[in-house]
C-alpha positions in Angstrom: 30.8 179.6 36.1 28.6 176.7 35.0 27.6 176.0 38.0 27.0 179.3 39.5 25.0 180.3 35.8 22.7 177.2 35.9 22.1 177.1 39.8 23.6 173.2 39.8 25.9 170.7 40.6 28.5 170.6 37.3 30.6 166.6 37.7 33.4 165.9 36.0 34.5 168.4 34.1 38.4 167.7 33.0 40.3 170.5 32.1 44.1 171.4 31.3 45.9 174.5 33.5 48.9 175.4 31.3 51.4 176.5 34.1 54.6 178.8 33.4 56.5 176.9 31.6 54.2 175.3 29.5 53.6 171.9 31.1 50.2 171.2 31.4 47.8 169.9 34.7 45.2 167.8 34.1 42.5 168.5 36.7 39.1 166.4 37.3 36.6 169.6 38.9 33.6 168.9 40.0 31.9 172.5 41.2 28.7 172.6 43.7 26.6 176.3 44.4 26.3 177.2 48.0 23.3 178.3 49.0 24.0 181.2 51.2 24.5 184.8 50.7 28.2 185.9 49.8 29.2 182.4 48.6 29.8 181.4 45.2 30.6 177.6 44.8 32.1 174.9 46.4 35.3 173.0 43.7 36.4 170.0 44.1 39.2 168.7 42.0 42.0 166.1 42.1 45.0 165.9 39.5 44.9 163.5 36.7 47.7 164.3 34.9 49.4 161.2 34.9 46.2 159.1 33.6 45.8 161.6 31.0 49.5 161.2 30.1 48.9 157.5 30.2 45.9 157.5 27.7 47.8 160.2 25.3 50.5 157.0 25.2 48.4 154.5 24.5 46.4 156.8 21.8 49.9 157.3 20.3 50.5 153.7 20.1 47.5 152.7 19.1 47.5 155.3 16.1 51.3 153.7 15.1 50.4 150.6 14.6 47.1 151.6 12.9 49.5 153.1 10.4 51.5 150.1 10.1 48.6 148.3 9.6 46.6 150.6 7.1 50.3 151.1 5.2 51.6 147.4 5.4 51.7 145.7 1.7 50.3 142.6 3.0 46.8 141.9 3.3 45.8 141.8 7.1 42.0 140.8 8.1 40.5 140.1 11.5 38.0 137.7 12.3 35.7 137.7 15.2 34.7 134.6 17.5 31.6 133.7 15.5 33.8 134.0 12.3 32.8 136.7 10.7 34.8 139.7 9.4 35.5 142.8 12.0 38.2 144.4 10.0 39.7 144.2 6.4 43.1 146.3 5.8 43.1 148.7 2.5 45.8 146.6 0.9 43.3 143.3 1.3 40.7 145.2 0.2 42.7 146.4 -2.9 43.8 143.0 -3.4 40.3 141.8 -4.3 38.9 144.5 -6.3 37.1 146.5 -3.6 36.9 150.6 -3.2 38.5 151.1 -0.1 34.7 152.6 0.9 33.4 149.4 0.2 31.8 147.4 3.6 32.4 143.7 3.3 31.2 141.4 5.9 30.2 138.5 6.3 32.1 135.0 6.9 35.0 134.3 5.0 34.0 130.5 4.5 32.0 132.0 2.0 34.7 133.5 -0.4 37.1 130.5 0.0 36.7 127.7 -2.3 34.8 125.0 -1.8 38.3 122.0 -2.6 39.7 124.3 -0.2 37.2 124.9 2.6 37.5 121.3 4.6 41.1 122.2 4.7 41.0 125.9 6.1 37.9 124.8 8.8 40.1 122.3 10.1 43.3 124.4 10.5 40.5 127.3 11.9 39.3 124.1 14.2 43.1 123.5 16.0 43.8 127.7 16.5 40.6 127.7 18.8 41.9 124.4 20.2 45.3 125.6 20.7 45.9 129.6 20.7 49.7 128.9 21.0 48.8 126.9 17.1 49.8 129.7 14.5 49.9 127.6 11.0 50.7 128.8 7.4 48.4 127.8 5.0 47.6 127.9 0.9 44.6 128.3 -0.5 42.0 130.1 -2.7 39.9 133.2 -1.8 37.3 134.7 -4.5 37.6 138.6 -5.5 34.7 141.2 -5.8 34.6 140.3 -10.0 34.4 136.6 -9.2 38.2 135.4 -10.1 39.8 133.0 -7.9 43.3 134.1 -5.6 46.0 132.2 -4.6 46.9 132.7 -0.4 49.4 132.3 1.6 48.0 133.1 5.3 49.5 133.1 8.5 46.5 131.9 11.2 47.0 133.6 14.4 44.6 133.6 17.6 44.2 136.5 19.9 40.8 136.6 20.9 41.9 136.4 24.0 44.2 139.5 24.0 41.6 142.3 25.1 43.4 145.0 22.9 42.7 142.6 19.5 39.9 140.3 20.5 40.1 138.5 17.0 41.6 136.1 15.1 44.3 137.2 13.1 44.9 136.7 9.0 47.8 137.9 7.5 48.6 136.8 3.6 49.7 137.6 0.7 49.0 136.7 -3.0 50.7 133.9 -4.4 48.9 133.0 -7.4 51.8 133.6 -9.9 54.0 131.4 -8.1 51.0 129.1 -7.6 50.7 128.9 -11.6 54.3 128.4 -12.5 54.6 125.5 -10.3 52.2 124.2 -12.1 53.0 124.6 -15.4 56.4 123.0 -14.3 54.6 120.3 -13.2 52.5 119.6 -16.4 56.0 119.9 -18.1 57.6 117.1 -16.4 54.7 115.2 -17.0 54.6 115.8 -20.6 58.7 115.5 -20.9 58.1 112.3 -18.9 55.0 110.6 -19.8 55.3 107.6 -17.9 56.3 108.7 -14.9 54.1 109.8 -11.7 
């Protein structure tokens, strides 16, 4: 009709035919007008059901494990190749005080701190070394009102993974377990003042 109406070629047009019993075709038309009297247009189509069906999978998927993601009680944060931040999950966002509307970018070097940086580049250093190198590390990250977090991270590299294209961070607060060791520590020490 389109092409008829507007007197042109109409490309690519994809379009679902619901047959009997309710399965649908995918079809890829592509409609031309015929310039001579008593002819309407030429159609051209091929099936694409089974790329359509293909793509409707990988949406599916994809949404899952979105949700996994978006619902997982960890913090999980993904870091491009020139180490900045491309995503941040709600629950890491939470985790340091910031409105899940709030856009935080920027590198990450810049929130860890500083006693704790040489450690974290280095680790950061060996994953682009060695993809297969997926270490657990602890350190410090700031929140949005300035108070200091203890991490536990797992480190994992998949820029190479075209679906992901990012390196991987997935932690979880331990600052209260951080704190009691600690204390336990400065115990001994007192209880045992001349040991080391």
């Amino acid at each position: 009709v389109k092409a008829l109406k507007e007197n042109r070629l109409v490309e690519n047009v994809e379009m679902g035919i619901v047959k009997s019993g309710g399965e649908i075709t995918w079809l890829n038309v592509t409609a031309v007008p015929i310039p001579f009297e008593d002819f309407g247009v030429v159609i051209a189509y091929n099936d694409i059901t089974e790329r359509k069906q293909a793509d409707e999978e990988i949406k599916k998927t994809g949404q899952h494990y979105q949700a996994l993601i978006e619902k997982a009680p960890d913090g999980i944060v993904l870091i491009d190749a020139t180490g900045n931040f491309k995503y941040i999950s709600p629950a890491a966002k939470k985790m340091f005080g910031y409105n899940q509307t709030d856009v935080v970018s920027g590198n990450p070097a810049e929130h860890t701190h500083p006693e704790d940086l040489k450690m974290v580049g280095s680790e950061l250093g060996k994953i682009f070394e060695d993809p297969s190198y997926v270490p657990t590390l602890e350190y410090r990250f700031i929140d949005k009102t300035g108070h200091w977090h203890w991490l536990e991270t797992t480190f994992s590299n998949l820029l190479a993974d075209p679906s992901v294209e990012s390196i991987v961070l997935n932690f979880h607060e331990i600052t209260e377990r951080k704190l009691m060791a600690d204390t336990q520590t400065f115990l001994l020490q007192i209880s045992n003042p001349g040991s080391d």
